[in-house]
C-alpha positions in Angstrom: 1.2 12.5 -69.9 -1.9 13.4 -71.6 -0.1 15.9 -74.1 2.5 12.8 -74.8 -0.7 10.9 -75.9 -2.0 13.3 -78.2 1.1 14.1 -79.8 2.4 10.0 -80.6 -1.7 9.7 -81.8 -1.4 12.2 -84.2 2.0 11.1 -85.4 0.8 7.3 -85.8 -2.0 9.2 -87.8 0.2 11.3 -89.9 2.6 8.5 -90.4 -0.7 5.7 -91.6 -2.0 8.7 -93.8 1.3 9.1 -95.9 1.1 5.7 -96.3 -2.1 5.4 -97.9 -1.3 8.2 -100.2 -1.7 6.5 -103.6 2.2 6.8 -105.5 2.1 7.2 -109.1 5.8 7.9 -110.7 6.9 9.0 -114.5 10.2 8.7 -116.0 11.7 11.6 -114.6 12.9 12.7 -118.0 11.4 14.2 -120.8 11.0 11.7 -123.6 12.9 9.6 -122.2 11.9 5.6 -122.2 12.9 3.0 -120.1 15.7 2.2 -123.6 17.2 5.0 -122.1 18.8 3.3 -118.8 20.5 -0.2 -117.7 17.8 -2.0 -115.7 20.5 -3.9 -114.0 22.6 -1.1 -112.6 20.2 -0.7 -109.3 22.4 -2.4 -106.7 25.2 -2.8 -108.6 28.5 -3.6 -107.5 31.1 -2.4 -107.0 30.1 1.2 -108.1 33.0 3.7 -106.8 33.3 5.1 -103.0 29.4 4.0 -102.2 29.9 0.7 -102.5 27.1 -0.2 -104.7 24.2 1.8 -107.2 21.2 2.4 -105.2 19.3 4.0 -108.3 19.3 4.3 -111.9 21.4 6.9 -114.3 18.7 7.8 -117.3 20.4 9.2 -119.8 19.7 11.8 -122.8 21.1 15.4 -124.2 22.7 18.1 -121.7 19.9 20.5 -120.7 16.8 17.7 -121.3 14.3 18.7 -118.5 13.8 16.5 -115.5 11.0 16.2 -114.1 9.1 15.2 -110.9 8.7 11.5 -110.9 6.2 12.2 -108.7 4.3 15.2 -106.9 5.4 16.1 -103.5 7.3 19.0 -101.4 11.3 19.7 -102.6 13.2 18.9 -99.2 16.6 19.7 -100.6 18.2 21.5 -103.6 21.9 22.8 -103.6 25.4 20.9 -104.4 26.7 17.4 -103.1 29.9 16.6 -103.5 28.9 13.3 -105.4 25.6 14.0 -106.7 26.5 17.9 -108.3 23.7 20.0 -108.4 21.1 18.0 -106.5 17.0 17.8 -105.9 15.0 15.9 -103.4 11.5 15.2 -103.5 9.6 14.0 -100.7 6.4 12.1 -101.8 3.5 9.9 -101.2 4.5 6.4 -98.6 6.8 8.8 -96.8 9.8 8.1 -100.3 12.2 10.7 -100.8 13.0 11.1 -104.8 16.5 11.7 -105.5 17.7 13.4 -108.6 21.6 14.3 -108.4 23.9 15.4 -111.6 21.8 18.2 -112.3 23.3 20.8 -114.8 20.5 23.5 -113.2 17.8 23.1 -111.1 14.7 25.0 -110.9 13.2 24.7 -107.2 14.0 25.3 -104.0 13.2 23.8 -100.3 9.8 24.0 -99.7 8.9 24.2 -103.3 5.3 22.0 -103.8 6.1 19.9 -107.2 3.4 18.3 -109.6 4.1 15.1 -111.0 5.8 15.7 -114.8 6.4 19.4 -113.5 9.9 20.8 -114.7 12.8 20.5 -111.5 16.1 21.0 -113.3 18.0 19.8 -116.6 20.0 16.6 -117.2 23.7 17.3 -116.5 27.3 15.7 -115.8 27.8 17.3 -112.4 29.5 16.0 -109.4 31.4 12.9 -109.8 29.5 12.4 -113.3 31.6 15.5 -113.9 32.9 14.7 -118.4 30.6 11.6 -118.4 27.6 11.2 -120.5 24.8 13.9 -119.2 22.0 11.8 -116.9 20.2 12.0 -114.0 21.0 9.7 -111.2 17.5 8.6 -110.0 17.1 7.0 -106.9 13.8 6.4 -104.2 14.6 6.4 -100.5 11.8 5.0 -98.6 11.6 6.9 -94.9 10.0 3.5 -93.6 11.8 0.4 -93.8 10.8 -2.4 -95.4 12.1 -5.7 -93.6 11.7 -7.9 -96.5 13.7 -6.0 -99.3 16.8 -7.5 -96.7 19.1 -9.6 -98.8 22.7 -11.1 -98.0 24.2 -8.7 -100.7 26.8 -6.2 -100.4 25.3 -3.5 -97.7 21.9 -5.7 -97.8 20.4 -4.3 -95.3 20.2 -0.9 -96.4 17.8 -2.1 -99.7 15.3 -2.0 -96.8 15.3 1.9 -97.7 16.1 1.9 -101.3 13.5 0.6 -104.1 14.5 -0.2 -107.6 13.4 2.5 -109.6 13.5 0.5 -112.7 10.8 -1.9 -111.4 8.9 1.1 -109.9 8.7 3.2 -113.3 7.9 0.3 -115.4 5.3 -0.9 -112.9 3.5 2.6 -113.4 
């Protein structure tokens, strides 16, 4: 019992301390400026066999660097059928960053990433496969948040997606 004590204390504390982590994001882009996406595309629908868009596509030149829109540890890179070539970020308030139509990618699981440090290079693969080269951008929070609930198509799952349009131009 006393182990089972000690263990759900320090993963309360863990939990409360990636909380507090301070987030601070960039346009995961090079160059790129907020011109270079459709701020009303987040939660868009309908967008194809999700439903609706749970992120932004920024756009620019095949092969533009992306970058980490924020620093953290790489949880996943490989190939989704959707989302291509593929990179996922986890960082501060327990958000996982999701980059997907990669045309290469640079790091690998485990991989610690600096904010504005080089991942990949914008792309067209997946189902963005002979569509103008972008990164799909989306941020996946691990811990819900009750009051990002609407009545919209699949509503209740904007509990763990945030609009990275009003994130990046918050920052």
């Amino acid at each position: 019992m006393r182990v089972l004590k000690w263990t759900l204390g320090a993963v309360l504390i863990l939990l409360i301390a990636g909380l507090l982590i301070p987030e601070k994001l960039v346009i995961p882009v090079q160059d790129a400026t907020s011109k270079d996406w459709n701020h009303n595309t987040f939660w868009y629908a309908p967008w194809g066999c999700s439903g609706v868009h749970k992120g932004i596509d920024i756009f620019g030149a095949k092969n533009t660097p992306v970058v980490a829109a924020t620093s953290g540890i790489v949880i996943f890179s490989g190939e989704l059928n959707q989302g291509g070539k593929v990179v996922a970020v986890l960082g501060a308030k327990w958000r996982v960053h999701y980059f997907a139509h990669l045309n290469d990618y640079h790091v690998g699981a485990g991989d610690v990433v600096n904010i504005n440090s080089q991942i990949g290079l914008l792309g067209d693969t997946g189902n963005a496969a002979g569509k103008q080269p972008h990164v799909h951008y989306s941020i996946l929070s691990l811990v819900p948040i009750p009051w990002l609930y609407t009545t919209q198509s699949q509503g209740w799952r904007k509990m763990f997606f945030l609009n990275p349009h009003k994130k990046l131009i918050a920052h």
